[in-house]
LOKOL-728497 format. One record per residue (C-alpha): chain; x, y, z. Coordinates in steps of 0.1 Angstrom, whole numbers, plus 5000, padded with zeros to 4 digits. Each point is the difference from the previous one (the first is absolute). Example, Ala and Ser with C-alpha at 12.3 -4.5 7.8 and 13.67 -1.06 7.14 Angstrom:
residues 2
A | 5123 | 4955 | 5078;
A | 5014 | 5034 | 4993;
***
This chain:
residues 272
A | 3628 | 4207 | 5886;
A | 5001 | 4970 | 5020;
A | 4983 | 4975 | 5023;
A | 5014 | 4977 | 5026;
A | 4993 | 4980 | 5027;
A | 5020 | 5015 | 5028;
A | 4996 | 5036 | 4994;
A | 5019 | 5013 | 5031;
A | 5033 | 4995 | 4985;
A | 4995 | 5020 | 4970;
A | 4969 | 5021 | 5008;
A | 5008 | 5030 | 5017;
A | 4966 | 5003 | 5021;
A | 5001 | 4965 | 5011;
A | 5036 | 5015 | 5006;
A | 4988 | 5028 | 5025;
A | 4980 | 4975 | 5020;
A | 5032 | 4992 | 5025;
A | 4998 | 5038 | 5007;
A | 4964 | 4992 | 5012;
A | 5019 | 4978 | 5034;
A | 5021 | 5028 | 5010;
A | 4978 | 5015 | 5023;
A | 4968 | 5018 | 5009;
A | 5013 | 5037 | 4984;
A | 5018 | 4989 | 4968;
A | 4969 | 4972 | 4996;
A | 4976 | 5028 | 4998;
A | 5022 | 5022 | 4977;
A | 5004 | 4971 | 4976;
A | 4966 | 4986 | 5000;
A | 4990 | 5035 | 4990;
A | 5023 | 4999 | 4970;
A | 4994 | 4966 | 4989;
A | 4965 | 4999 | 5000;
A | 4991 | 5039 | 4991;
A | 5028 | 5005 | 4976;
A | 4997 | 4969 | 4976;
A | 4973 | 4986 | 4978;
A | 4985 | 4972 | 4999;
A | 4995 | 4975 | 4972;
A | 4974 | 4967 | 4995;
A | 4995 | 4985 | 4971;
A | 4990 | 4964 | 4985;
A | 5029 | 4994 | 4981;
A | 5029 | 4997 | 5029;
A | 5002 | 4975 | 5021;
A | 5023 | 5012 | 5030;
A | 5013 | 5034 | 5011;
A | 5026 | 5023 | 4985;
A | 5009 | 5036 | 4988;
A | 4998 | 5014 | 4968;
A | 5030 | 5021 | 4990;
A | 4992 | 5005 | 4967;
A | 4970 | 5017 | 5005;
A | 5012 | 5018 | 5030;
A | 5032 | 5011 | 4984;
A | 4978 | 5021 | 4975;
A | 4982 | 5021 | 5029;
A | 5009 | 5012 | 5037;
A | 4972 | 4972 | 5015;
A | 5013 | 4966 | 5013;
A | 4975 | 4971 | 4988;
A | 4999 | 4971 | 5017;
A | 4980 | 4970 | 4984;
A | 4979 | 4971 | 5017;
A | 4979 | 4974 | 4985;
A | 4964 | 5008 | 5010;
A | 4998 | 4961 | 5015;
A | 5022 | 5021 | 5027;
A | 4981 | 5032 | 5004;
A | 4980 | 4988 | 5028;
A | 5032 | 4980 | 5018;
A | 5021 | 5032 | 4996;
A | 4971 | 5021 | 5013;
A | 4992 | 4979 | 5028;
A | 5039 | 4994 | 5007;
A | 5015 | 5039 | 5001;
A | 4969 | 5002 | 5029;
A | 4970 | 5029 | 5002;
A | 5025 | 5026 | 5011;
A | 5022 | 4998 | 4973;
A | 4975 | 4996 | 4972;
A | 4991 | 5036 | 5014;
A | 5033 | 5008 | 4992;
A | 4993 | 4995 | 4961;
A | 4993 | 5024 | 4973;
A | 4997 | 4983 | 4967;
A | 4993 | 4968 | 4989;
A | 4991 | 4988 | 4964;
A | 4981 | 4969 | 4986;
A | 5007 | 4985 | 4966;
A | 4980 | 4977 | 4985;
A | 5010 | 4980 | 4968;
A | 4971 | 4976 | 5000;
A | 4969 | 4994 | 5021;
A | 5012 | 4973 | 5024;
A | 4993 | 5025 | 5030;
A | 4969 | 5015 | 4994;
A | 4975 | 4972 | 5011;
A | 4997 | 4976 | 5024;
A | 4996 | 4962 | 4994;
A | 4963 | 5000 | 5007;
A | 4997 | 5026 | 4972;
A | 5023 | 4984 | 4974;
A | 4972 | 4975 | 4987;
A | 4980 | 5033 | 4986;
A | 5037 | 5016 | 4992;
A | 5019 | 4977 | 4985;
A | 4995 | 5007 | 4962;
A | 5027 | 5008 | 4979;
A | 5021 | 4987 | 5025;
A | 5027 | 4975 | 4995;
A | 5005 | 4983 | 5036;
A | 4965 | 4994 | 5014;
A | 5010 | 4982 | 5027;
A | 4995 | 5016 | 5037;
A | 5035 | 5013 | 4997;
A | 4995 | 5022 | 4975;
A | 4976 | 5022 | 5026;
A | 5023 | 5015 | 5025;
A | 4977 | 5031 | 5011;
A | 4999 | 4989 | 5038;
A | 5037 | 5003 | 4999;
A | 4993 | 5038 | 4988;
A | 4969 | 5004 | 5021;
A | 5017 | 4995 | 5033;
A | 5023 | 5025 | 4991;
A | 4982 | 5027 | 4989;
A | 4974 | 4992 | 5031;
A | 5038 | 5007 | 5021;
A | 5003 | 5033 | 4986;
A | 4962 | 5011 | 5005;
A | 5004 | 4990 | 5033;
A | 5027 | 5031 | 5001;
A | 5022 | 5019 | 4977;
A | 5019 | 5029 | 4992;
A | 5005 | 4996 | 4962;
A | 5006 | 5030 | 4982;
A | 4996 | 4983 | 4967;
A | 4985 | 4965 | 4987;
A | 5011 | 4996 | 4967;
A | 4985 | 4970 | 4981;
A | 5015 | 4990 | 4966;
A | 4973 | 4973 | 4982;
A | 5021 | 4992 | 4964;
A | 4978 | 4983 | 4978;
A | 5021 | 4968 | 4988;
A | 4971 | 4978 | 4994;
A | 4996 | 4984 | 4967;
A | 4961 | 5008 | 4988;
A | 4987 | 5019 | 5034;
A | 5001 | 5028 | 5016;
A | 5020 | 5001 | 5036;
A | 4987 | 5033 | 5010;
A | 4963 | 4986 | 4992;
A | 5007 | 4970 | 5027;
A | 5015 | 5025 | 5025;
A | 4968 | 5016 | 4996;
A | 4978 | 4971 | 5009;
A | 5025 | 4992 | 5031;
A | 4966 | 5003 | 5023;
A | 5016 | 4986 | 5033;
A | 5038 | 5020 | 4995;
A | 4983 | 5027 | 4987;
A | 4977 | 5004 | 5033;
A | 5033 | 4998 | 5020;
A | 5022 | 5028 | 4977;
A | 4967 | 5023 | 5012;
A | 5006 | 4994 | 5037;
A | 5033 | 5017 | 4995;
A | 4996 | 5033 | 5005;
A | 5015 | 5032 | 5008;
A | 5027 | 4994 | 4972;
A | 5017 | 5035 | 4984;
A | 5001 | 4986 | 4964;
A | 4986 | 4966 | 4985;
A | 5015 | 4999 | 4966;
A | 4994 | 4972 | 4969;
A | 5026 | 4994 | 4974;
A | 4994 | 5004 | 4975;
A | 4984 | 5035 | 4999;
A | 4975 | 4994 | 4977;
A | 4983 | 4974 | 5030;
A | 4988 | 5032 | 5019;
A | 4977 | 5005 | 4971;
A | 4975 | 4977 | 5013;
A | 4972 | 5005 | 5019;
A | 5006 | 4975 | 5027;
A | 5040 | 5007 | 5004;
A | 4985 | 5038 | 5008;
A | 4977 | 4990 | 5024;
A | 5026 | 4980 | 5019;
A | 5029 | 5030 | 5000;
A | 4972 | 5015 | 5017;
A | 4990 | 4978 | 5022;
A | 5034 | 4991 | 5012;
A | 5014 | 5037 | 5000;
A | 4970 | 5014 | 5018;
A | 5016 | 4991 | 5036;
A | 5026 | 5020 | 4991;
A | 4986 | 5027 | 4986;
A | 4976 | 5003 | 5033;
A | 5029 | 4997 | 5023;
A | 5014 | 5029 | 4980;
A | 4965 | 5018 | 5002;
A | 4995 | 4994 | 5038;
A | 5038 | 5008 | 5014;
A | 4998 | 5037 | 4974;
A | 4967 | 5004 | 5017;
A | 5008 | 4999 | 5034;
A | 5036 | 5017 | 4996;
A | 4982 | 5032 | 5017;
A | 4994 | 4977 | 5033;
A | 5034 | 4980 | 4994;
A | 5017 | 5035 | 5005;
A | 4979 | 5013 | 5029;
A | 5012 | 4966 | 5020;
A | 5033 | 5006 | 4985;
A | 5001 | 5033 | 5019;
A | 4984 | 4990 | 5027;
A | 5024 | 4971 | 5008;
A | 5029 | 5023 | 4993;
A | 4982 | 5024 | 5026;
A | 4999 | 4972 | 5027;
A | 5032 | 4987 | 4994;
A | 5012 | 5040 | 5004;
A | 4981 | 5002 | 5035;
A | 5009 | 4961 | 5012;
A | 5036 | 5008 | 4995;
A | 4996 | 5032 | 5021;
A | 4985 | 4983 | 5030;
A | 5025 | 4974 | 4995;
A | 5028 | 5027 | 5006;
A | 4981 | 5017 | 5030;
A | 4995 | 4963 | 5015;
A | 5041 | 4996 | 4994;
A | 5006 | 5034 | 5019;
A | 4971 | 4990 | 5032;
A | 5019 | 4963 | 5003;
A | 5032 | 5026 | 5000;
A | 4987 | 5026 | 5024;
A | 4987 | 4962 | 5017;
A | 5033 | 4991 | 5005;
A | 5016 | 5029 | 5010;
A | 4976 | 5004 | 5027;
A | 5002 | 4967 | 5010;
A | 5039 | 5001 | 5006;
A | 4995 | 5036 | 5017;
A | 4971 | 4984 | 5024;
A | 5032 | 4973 | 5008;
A | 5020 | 5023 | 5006;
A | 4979 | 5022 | 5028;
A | 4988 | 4967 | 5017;
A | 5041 | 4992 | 5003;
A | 5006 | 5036 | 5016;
A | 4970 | 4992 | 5020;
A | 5011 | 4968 | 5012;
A | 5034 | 5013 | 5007;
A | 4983 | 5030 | 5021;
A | 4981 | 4975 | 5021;
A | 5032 | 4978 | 5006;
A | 5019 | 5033 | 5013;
A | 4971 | 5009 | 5020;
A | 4996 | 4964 | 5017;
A | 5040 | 5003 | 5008;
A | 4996 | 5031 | 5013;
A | 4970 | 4990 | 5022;
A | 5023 | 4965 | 5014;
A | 5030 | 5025 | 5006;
A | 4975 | 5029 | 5021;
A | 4994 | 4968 | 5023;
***
């Protein structure tokens, strides 16, 4: 484990990012791996960018870690297409600094330590998460809440989160919203909101099986037209051949022509 300031010359996807200036080809090819073959941390307990080899040498995945005052900077930085690009990303919250905004920190501030403005850094989150419901192609959303506060309950405050939870609900169409711990899917509302957030997906799945029968009927019908558009492309090569070879024949009788009538005139001056 480790964290640093200037994570390009020790973190190998900051690493790959040179790749990125090659060229059109290998930027696509890289951008693909980069963004759909890594996972994305953001937690409230780092404040810069780094990798976590410790976690990833147990497992095949490659974790990459932000602190969530970044999420919306990175999101908004790596651009619409390339957030496309990503397949997993996972929230960890240690405390509930980013669950509310400042105007609702007056009613939320109990329990808390720092009650100062600060201490509410939901708009931070909200922009994000408004990013990603703008479009997405998540696979998973993983949120990790560990309950580190002395005398309350973090999963409680998550719970009464009314403006970030709005904006997790906009984001839909996600394959699998998962809590950590496990024993979080227990409750009613963290139900409701797998539900709400998977149901995109679920419908997308829905509609495409649906209309497989149609998909497969264009499909052949396509392939049908492509079948007949290369055969008239082939009779249209041999008419522009037969074109030409006319063409140069037609040349050649108007020559033999010509030459006729040049004989004929000769022979006309000589007769004289």
């Amino acid at each position: 484990m480790y964290q640093c300031h200037n994570p390009s010359e020790v973190d190998p996807i900051f690493g790959s990012i040179s790749l990125l200036l090659a060229n059109k080809t290998v930027h696509e090819e890289v951008a693909n791996i980069l963004y759909a073959e890594n996972k994305f941390w953001f937690d409230d307990v780092r404040d810069c960018c780094g990798y976590d080899y410790q976690e990833s040498a147990q497992s095949d995945d490659k974790l990459h870690y932000c602190g969530l005052a970044e999420f919306n900077h990175f999101l908004q930085l790596i651009g619409a297409r390339n957030r496309m690009r990503i397949k997993w990303i996972g929230l960890r919250f240690s405390s509930c600094q980013y669950f509310f905004y400042p105007e609702e920190g007056a009613q939320q501030a109990h329990g808390m330590e720092d009650q100062t403005e600060k201490a509410f850094g939901g708009d931070f989150l909200g922009k994000a998460l408004d990013l990603l419901s703008k479009g997405h192609a998540l696979h998973t959303l993983e949120i990790t809440i560990n309950n580190t506060e002395e005398g309350t309950d973090l999963i409680e405050k998550f719970l009464r989160a009314n403006k970030i939870l709005e904006r997790f609900r906009k984001i839909t169409g996600i394959q699998e919203l998962r809590f950590w711990p496990e024993e979080y899917h227990d409750y009613e509302f963290i139900k409701l909101l797998k539900q709400e957030m998977e149901a995109g997906s679920q419908a997308s799945i829905s509609t495409v099986q649906s209309a497989m029968p149609d998909i497969r009927k264009a499909v052949a019908s396509l392939a049908t037209l492509q079948t007949e558009r290369n055969m008239l492309l082939k009779e249209r090569q041999e008419i522009l051949r037969r074109n030409a070879a006319l063409g140069s024949r037609i040349q050649e009788i108007e020559g033999i022509f010509q030459e006729l009538e040049s004989q004929a005139v000769k022979g006309q001056g000589g007769g004289r």
